[in-house]
C-alpha positions, 0 to 999 in steps of 0.5 A: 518475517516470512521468507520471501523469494529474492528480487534482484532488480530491487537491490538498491532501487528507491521505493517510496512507501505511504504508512510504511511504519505500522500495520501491512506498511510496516511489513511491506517496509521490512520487505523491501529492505531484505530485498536490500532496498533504499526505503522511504517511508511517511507516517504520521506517528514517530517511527524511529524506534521502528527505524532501529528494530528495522535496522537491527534486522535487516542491515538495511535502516529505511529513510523515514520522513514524518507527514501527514499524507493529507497535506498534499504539498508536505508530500510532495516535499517528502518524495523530493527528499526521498528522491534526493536522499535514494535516486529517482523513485522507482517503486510507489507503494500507496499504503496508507489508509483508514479503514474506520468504522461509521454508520452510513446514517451518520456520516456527514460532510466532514467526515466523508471529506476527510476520509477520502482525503486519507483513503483516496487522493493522497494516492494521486498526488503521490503518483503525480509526484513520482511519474515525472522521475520515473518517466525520465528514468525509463520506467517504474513500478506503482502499487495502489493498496486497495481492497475486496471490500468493495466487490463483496458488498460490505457495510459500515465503512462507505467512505473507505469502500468507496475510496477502494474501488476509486483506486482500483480505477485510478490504477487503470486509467494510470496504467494507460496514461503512462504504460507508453512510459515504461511505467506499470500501474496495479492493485493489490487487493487484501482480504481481512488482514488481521493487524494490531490497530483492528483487535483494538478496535472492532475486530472481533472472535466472531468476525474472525471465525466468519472470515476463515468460513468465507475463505477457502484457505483456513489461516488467518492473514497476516500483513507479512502475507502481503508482502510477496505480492506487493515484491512481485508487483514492483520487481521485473518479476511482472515485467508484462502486468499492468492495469490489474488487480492482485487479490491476496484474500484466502480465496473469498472473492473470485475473478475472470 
């Protein structure tokens, strides 16, 4: 895990992460916890052997709770049970995604249905659920993980490219809903991060190559490099940010 600068309004905070055992999630959830965070997280999988490398590393064992995010009352009650187990939530870090491959031509009802229901509204309820602690407790911090693929006009993946830009507008109207709260809403905005789950699948030599010619950083992403973007964003480090997007891309897309 790369050192990252330490944040001491997160020591002891209760951060509540979405896919926080796998991929980016599961760096993020490292992350926290060497800030010396009370973290839960949800997934679907079994993430106790996770918990214990987790705890072996950082003194610190995260809170998991298994759930399928698309069961909006199943994450509801892991977020009670997390608030219960840690004090009101603190930080959100909507993380949770899948960024499956599928032909625009074959797409059909159910699978844009169950994207979006993965991809998108699991980040609204799970904001919903948070609010009303964070508000009672004078403040909170929310992490929307979205993405540049919508801004760079990719293909192959429109239910998720489409999620990601809903995202980044939820991010905004949340911001301005609830910034009277002491409660800040931002976008966190990967470029391709290289995991695990996109080798196995379609990621490809070629594909990899081609991104480092886009960016103007030559280094491969990694999850790790996600992380000091995301601490910042829910630490008092950005104490005056809100309703913004953090691109962490290499240098492909450009803002302003």
């Amino acid at each position: 895990m790369t050192d990252h600068p330490t944040f001491p309004d997160l020591a002891g905070a209760s951060v509540f992460i979405t896919g926080g055992g796998s991929g980016i999630g599961a760096a993020l959830t490292e992350g926290f916890l060497q800030q010396g965070s009370r973290v839960a997280f949800v997934q679907r999988s079994n993430a106790e052997a996770f918990c214990d490398r987790m705890e072996k590393r950082t003194g610190n064992r995260p809170l998991f709770l298994p759930c399928d995010i698309t069961d909006t009352q199943a994450l509801r009650a892991a977020i009670d049970t997390a608030a219960r187990a840690h004090g009101a939530i603190r930080v959100l870090v909507n993380n949770a995604a899948n960024d499956q491959r599928h032909p625009t031509l074959e797409i059909d009802e159910a699978f844009w249905d169950s994207s979006l229901a993965i991809n998108l509204k699991p980040y609204f309820f799970a904001a919903q659920a948070v609010i009303p602690g964070m508000r009672a407790s004078g403040g909170g911090s929310i992490v929307n993980m979205s993405s540049i693929s919508y801004m760079m006009a990719t293909c192959g993946y429109a239910p998720y490219i489409t999620s990601n830009a809903g995202i980044t507008g939820m991010t905004r109207t949340l911001a301005r809903e609830f910034g009277a709260d002491g409660i800040r809403v931002n976008a966190l905005m990967p470029g391709m991060v290289v995991t695990a789950r996109q080798l196995e699948n379609w990621l490809t030599p070629e594909d990899m190559a081609a991104q480092l010619e886009r960016q103007c950083l030559k280094q491969t992403l990694k999850p790790e490099d996600m992380v000091g973007g995301t601490l910042f964003l829910a630490s008092n480090a950005s104490a005056a940010m809100t309703a913004q997007a953090l691109v962490l891309d290499g240098g492909v897309v450009t803002t302003g």
